[in-house]
CHARMM internal coordinates of N, CA and C (Angstrom, degrees):
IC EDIT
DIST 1 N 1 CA 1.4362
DIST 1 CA 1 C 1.5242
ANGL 1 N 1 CA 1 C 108.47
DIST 1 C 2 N 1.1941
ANGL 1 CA 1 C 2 N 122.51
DIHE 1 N 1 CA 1 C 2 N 149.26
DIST 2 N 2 CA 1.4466
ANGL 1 C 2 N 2 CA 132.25
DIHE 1 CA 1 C 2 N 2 CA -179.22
DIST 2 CA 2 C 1.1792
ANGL 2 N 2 CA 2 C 115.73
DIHE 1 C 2 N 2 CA 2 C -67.58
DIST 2 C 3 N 1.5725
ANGL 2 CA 2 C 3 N 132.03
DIHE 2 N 2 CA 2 C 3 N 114.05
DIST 3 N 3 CA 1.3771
ANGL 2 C 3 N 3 CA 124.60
DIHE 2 CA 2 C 3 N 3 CA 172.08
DIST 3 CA 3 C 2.2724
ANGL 3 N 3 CA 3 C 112.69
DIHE 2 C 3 N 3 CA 3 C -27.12
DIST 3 C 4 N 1.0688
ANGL 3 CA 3 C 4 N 81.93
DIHE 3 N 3 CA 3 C 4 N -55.76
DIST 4 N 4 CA 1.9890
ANGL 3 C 4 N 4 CA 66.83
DIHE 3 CA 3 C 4 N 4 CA -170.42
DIST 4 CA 4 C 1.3264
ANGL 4 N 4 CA 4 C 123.96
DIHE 3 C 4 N 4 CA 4 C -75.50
DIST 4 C 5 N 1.7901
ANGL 4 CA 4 C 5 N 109.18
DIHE 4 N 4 CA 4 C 5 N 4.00
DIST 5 N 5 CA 1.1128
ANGL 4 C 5 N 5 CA 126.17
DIHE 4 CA 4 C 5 N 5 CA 177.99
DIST 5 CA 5 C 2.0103
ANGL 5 N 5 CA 5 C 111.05
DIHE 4 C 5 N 5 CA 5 C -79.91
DIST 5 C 6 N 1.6906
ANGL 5 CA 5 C 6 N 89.32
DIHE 5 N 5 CA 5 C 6 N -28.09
DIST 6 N 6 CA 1.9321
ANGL 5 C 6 N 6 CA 98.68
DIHE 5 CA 5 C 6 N 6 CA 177.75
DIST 6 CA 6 C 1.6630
ANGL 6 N 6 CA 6 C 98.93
DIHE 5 C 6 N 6 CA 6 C -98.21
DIST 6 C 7 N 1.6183
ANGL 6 CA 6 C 7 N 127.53
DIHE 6 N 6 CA 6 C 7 N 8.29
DIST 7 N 7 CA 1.2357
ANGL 6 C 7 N 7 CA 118.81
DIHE 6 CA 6 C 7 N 7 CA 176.03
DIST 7 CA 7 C 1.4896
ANGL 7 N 7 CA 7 C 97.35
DIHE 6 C 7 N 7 CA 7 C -85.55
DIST 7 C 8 N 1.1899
ANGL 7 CA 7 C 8 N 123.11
DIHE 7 N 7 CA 7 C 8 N -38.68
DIST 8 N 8 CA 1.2024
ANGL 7 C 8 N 8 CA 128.10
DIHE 7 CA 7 C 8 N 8 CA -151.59
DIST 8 CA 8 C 1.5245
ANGL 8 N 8 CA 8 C 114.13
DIHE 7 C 8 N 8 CA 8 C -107.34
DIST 8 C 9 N 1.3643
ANGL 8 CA 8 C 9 N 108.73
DIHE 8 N 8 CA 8 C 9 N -3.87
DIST 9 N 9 CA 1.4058
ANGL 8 C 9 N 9 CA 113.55
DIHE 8 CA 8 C 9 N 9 CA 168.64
DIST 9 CA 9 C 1.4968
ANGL 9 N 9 CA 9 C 135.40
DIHE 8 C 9 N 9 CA 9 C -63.18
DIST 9 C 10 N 1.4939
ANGL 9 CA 9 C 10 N 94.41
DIHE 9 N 9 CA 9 C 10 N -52.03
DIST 10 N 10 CA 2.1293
ANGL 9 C 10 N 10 CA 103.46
DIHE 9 CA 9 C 10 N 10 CA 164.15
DIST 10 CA 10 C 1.1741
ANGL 10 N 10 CA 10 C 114.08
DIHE 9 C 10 N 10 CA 10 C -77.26
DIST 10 C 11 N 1.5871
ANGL 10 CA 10 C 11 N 145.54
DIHE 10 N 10 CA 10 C 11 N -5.58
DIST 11 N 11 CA 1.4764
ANGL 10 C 11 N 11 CA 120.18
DIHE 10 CA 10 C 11 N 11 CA 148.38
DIST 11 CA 11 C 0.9416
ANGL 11 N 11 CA 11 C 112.66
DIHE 10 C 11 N 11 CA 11 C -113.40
DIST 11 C 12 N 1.7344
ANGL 11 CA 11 C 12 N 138.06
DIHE 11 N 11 CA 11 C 12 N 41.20
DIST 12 N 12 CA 1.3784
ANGL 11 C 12 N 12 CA 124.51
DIHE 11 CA 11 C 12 N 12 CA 143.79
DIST 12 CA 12 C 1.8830
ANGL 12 N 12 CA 12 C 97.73
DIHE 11 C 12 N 12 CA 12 C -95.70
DIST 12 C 13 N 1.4684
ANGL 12 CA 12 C 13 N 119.81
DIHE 12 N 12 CA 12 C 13 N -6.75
DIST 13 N 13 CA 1.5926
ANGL 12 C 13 N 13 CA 95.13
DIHE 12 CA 12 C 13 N 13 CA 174.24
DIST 13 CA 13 C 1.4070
ANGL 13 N 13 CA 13 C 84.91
DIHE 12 C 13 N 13 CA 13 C -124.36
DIST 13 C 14 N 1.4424
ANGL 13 CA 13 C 14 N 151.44
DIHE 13 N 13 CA 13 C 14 N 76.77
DIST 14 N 14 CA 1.2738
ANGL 13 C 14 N 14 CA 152.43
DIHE 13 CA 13 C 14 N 14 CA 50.36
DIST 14 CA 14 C 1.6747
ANGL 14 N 14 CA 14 C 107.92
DIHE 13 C 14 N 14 CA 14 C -41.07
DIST 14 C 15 N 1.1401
ANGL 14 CA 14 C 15 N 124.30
DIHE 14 N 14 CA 14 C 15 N -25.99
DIST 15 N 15 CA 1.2367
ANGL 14 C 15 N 15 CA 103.14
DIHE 14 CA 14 C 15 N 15 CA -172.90
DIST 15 CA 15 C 1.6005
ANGL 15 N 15 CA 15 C 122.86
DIHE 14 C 15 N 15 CA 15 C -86.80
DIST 15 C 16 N 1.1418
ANGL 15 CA 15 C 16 N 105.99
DIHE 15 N 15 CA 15 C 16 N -48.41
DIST 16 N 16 CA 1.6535
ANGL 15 C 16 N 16 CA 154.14
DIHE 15 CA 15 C 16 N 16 CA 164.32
DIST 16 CA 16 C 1.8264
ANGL 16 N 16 CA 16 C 91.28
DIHE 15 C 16 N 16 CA 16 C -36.85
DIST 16 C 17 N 1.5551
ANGL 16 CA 16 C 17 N 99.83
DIHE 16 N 16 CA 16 C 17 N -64.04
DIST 17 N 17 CA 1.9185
ANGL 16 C 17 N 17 CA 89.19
DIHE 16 CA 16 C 17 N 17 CA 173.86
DIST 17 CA 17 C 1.1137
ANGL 17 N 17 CA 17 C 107.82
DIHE 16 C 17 N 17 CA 17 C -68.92
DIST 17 C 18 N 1.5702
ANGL 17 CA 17 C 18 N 133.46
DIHE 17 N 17 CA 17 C 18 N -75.50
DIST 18 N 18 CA 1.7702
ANGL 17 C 18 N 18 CA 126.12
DIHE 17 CA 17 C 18 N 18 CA 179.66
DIST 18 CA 18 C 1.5068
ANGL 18 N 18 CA 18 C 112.28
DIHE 17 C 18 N 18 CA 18 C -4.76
DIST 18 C 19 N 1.6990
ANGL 18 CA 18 C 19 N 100.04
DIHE 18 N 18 CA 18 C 19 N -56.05
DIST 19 N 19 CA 1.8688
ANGL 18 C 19 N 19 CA 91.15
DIHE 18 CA 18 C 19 N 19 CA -178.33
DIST 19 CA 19 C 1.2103
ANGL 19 N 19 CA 19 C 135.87
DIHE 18 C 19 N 19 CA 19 C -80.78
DIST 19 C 20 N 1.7149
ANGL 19 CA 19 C 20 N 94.95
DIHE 19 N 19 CA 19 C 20 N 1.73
DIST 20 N 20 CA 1.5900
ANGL 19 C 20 N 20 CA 114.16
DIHE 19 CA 19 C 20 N 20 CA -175.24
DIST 20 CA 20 C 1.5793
ANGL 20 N 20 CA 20 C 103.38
DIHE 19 C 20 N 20 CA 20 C -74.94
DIST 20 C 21 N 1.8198
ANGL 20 CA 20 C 21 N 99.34
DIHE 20 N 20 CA 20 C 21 N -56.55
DIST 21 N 21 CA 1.2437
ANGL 20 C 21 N 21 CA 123.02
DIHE 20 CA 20 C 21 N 21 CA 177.00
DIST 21 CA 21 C 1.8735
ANGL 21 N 21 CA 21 C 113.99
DIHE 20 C 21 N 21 CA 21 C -32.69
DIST 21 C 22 N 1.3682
ANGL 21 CA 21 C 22 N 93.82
DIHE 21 N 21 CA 21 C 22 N -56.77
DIST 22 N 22 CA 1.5395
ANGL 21 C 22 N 22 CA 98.46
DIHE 21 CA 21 C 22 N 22 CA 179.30
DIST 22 CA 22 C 1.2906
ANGL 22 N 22 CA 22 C 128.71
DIHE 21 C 22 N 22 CA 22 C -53.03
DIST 22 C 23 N 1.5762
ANGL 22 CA 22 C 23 N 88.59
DIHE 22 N 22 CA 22 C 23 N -44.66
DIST 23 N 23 CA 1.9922
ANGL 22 C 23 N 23 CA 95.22
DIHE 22 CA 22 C 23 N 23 CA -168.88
DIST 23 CA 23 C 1.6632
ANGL 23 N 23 CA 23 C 91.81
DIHE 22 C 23 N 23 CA 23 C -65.43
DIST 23 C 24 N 1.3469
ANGL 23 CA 23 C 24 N 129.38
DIHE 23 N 23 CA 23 C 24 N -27.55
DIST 24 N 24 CA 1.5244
ANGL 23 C 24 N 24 CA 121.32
DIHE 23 CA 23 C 24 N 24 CA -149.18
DIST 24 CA 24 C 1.6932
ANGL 24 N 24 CA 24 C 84.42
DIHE 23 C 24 N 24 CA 24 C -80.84
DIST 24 C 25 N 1.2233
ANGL 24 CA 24 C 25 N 136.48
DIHE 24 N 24 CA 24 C 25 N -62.20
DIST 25 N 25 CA 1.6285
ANGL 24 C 25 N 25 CA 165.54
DIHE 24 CA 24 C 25 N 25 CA -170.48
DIST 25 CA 25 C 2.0485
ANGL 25 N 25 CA 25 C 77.74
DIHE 24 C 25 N 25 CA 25 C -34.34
DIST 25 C 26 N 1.1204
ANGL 25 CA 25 C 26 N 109.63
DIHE 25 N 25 CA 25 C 26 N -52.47
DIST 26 N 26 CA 1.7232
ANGL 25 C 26 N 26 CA 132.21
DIHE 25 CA 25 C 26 N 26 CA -174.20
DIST 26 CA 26 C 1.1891
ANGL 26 N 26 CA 26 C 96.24
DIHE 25 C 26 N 26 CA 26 C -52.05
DIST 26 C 27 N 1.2844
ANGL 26 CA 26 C 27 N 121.18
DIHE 26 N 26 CA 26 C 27 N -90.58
DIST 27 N 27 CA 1.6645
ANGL 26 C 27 N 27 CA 128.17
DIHE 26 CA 26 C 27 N 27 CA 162.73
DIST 27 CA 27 C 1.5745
ANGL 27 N 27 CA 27 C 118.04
DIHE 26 C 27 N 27 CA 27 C -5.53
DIST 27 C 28 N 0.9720
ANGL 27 CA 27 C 28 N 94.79
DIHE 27 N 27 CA 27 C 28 N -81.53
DIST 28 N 28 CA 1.7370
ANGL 27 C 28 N 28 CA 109.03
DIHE 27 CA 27 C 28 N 28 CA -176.98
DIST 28 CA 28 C 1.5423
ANGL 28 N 28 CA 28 C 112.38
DIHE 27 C 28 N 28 CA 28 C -59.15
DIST 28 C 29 N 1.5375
ANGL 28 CA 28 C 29 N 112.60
DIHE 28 N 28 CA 28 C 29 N -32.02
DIST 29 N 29 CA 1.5043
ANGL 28 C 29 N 29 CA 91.66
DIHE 28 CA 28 C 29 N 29 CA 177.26
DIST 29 CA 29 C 1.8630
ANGL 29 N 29 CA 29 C 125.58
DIHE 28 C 29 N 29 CA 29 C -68.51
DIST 29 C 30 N 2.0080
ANGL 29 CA 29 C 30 N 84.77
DIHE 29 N 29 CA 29 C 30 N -26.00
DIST 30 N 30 CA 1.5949
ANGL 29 C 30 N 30 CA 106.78
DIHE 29 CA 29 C 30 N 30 CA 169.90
DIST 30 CA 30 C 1.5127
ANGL 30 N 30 CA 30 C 108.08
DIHE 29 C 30 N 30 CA 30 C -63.10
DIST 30 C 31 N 1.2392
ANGL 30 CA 30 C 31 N 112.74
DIHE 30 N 30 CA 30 C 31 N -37.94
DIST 31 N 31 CA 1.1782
ANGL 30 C 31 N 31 CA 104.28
DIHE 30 CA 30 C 31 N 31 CA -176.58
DIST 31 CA 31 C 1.6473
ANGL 31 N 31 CA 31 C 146.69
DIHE 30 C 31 N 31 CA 31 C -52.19
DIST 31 C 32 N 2.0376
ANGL 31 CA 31 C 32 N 74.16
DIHE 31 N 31 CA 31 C 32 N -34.18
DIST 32 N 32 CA 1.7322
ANGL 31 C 32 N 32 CA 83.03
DIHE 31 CA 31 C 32 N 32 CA -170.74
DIST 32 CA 32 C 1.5479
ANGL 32 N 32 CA 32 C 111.33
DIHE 31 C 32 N 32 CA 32 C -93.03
DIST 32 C 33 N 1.7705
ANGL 32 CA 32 C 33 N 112.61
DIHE 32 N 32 CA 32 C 33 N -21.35
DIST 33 N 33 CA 1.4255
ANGL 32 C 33 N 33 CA 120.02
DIHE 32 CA 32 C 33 N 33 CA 178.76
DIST 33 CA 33 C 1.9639
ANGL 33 N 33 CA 33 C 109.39
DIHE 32 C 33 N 33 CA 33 C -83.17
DIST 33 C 34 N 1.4623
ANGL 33 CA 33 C 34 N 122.34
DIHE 33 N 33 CA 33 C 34 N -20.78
DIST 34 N 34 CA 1.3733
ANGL 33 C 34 N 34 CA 111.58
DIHE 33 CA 33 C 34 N 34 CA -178.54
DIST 34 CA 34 C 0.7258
ANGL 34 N 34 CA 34 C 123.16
DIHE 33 C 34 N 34 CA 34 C -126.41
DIST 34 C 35 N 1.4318
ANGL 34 CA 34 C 35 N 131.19
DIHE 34 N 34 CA 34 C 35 N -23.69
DIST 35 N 35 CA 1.3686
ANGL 34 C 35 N 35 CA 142.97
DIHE 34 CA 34 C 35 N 35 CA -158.45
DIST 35 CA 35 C 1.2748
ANGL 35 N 35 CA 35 C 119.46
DIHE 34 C 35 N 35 CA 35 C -171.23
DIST 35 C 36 N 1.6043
ANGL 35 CA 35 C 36 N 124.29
DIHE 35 N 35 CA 35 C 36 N 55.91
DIST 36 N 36 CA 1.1655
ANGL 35 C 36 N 36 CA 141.41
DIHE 35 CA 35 C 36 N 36 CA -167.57
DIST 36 CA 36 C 1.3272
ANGL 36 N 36 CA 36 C 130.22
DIHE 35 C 36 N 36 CA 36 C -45.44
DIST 36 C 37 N 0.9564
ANGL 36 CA 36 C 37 N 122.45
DIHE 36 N 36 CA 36 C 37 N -24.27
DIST 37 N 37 CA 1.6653
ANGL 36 C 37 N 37 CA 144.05
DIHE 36 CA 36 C 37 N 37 CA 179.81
DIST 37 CA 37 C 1.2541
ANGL 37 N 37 CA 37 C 104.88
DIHE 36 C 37 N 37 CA 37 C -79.25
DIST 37 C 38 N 1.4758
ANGL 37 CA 37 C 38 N 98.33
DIHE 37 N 37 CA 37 C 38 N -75.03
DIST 38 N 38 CA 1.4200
ANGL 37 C 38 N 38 CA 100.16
DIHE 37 CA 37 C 38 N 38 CA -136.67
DIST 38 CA 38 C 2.4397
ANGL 38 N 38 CA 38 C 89.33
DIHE 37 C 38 N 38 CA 38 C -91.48
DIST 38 C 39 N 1.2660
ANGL 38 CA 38 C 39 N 93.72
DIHE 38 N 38 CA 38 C 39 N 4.83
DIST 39 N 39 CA 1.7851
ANGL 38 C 39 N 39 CA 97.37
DIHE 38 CA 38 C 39 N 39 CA 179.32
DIST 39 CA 39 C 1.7746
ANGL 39 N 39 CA 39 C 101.07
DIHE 38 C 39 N 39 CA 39 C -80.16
DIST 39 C 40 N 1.4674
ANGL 39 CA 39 C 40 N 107.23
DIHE 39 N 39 CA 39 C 40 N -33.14
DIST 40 N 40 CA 1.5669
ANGL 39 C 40 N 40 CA 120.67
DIHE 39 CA 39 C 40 N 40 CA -171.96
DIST 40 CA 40 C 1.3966
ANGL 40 N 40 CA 40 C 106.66
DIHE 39 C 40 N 40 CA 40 C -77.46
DIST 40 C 41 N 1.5467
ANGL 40 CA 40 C 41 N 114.67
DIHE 40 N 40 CA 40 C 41 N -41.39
DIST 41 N 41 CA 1.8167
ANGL 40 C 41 N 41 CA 113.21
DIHE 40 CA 40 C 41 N 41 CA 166.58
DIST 41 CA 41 C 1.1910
ANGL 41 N 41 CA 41 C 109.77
DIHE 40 C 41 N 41 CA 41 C -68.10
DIST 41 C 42 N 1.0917
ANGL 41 CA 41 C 42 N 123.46
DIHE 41 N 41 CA 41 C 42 N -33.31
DIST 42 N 42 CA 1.7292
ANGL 41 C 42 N 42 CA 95.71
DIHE 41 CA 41 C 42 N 42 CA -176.31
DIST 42 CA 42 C 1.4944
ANGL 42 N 42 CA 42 C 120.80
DIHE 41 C 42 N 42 CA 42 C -103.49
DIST 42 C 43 N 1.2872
ANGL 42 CA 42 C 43 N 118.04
DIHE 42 N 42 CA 42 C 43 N 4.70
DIST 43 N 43 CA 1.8170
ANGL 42 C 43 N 43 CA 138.22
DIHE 42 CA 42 C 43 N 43 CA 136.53
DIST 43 CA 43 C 1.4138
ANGL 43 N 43 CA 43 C 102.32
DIHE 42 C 43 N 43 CA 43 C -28.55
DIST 43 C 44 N 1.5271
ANGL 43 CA 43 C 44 N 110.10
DIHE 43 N 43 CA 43 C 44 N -63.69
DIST 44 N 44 CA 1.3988
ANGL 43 C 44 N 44 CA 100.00
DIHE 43 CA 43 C 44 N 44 CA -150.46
DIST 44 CA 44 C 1.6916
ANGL 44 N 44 CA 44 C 122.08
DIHE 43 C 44 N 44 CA 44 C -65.72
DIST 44 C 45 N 1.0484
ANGL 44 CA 44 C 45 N 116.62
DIHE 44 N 44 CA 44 C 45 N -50.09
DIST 45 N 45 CA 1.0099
ANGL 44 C 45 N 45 CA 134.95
DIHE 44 CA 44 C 45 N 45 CA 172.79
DIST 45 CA 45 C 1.8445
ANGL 45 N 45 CA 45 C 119.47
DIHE 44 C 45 N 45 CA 45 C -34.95
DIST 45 C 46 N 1.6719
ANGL 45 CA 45 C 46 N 100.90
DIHE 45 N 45 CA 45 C 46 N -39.37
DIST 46 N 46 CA 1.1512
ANGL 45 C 46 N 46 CA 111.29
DIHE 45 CA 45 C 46 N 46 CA 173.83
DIST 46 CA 46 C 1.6051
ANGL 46 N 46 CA 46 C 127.18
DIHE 45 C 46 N 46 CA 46 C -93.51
DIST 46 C 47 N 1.2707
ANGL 46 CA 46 C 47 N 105.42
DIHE 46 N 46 CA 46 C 47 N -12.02
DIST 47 N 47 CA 1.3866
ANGL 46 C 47 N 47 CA 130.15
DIHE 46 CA 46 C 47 N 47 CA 167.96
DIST 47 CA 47 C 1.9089
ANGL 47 N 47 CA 47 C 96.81
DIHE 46 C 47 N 47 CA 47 C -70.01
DIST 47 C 48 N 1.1784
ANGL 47 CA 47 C 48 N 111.56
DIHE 47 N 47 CA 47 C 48 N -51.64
DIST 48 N 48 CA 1.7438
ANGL 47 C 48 N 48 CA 118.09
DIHE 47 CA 47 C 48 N 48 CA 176.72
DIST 48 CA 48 C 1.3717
ANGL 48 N 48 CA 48 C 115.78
DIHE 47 C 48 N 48 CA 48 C -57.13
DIST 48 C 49 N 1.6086
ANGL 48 CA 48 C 49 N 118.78
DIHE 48 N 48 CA 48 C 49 N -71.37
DIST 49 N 49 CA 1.6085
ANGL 48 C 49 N 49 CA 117.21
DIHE 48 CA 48 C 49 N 49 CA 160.20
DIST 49 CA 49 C 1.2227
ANGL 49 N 49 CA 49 C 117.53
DIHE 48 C 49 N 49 CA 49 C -42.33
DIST 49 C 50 N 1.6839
ANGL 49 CA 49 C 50 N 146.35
DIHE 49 N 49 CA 49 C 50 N -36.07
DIST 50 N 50 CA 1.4844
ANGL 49 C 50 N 50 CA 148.53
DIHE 49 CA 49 C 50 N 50 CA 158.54
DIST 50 CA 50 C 1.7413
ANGL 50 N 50 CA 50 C 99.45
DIHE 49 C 50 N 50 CA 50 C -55.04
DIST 50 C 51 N 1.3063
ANGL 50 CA 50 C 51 N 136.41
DIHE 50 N 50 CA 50 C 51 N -56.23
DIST 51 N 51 CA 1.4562
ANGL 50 C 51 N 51 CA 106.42
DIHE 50 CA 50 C 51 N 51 CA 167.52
DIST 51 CA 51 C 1.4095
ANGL 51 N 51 CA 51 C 129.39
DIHE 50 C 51 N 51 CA 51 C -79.78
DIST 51 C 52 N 1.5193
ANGL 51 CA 51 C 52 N 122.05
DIHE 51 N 51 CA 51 C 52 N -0.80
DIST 52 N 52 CA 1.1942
ANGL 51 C 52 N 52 CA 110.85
DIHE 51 CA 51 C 52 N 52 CA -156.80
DIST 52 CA 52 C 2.0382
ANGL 52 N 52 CA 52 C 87.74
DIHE 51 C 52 N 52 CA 52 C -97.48
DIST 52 C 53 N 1.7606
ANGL 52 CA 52 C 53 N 121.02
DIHE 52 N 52 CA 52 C 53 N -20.92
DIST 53 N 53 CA 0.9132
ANGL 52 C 53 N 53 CA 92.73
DIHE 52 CA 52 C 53 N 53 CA 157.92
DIST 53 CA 53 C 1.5535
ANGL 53 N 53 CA 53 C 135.23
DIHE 52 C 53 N 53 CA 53 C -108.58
DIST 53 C 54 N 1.7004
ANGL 53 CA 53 C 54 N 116.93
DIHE 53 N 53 CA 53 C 54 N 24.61
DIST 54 N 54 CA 1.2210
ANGL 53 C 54 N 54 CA 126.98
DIHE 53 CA 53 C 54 N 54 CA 128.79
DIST 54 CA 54 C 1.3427
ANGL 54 N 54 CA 54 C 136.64
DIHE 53 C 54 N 54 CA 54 C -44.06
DIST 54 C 55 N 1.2139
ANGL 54 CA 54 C 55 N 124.43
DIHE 54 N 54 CA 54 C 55 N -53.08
DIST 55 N 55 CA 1.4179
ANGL 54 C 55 N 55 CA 114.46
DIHE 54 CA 54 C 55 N 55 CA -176.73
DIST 55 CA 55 C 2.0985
ANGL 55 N 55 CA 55 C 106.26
DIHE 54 C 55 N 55 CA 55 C -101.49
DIST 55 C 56 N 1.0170
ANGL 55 CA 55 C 56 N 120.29
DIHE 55 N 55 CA 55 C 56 N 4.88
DIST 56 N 56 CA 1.4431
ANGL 55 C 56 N 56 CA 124.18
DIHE 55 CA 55 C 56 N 56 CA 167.31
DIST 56 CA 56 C 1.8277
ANGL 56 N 56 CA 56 C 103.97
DIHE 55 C 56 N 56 CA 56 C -26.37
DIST 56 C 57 N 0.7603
ANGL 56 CA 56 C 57 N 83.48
DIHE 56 N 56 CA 56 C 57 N 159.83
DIST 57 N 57 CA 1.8271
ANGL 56 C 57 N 57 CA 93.18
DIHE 56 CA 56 C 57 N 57 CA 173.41
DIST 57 CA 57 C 1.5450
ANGL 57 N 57 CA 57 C 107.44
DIHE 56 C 57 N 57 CA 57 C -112.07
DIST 57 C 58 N 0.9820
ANGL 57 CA 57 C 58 N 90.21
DIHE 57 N 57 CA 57 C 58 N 179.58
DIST 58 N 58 CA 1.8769
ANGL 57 C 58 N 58 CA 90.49
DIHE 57 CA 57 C 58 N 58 CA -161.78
DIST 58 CA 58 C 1.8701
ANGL 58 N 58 CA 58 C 79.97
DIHE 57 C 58 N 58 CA 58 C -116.08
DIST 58 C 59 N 1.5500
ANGL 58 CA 58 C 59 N 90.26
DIHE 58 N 58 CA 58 C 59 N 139.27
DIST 59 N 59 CA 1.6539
ANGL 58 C 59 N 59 CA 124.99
DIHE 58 CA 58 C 59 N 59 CA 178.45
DIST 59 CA 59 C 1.5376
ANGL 59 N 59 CA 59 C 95.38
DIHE 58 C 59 N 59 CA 59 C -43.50
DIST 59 C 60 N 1.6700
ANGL 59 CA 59 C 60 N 101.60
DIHE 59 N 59 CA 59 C 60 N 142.08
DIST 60 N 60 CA 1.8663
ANGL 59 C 60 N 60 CA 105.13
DIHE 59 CA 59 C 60 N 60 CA 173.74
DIST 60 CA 60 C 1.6208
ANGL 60 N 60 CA 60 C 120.90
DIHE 59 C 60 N 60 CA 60 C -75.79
DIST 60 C 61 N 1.8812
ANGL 60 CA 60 C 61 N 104.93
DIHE 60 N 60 CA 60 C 61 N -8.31
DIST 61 N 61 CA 1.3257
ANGL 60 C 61 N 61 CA 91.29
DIHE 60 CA 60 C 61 N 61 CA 159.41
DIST 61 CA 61 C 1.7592
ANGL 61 N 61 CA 61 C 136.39
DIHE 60 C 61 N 61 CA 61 C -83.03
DIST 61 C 62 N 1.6779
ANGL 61 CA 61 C 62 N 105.14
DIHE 61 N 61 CA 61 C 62 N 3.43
DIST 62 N 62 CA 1.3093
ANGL 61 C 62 N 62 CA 121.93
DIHE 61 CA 61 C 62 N 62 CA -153.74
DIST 62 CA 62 C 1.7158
ANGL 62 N 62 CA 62 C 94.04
DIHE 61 C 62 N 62 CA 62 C -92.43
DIST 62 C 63 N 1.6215
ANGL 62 CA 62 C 63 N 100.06
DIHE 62 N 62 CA 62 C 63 N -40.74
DIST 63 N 63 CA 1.4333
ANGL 62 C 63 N 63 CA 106.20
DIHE 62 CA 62 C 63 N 63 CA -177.66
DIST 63 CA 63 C 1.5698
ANGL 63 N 63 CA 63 C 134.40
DIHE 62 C 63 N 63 CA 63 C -41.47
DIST 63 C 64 N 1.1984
ANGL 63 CA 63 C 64 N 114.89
DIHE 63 N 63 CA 63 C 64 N 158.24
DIST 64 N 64 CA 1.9705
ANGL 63 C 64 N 64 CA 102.87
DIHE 63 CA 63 C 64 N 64 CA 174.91
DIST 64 CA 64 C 1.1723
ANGL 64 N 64 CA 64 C 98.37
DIHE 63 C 64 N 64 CA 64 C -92.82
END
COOR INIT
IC SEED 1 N 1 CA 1 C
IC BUILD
């Protein structure tokens, strides 16, 4: 893998979650003012993909 290809790998999924984080934060605020139920089910899911690409591990070519 290309050195600037492992520079750029851990803050595009810090980034990639941040925006996950938001849209979900998005969800839930919809959730609780219009449509309470069904704004909180579909939060969750995106609250999960926002950590699942937070805590990802970094590729075995990126490693030392």
């Amino acid at each position: 893998m290309n050195r600037i290809d492992c520079l750029i790998e851990r803050p595009a999924s810090v980034g990639i979650a941040a925006a996950l984080l938001f849209m979900a934060l998005g969800l839930i605020v919809i959730g609780v003012t219009v449509l309470p139920f069904i704004g909180i089910l579909l939060s969750i899911p995106v609250f999960i993909a926002a950590a699942a690409f937070l805590f990802s591990p970094r590729s075995k070519e990126c490693t030392i």
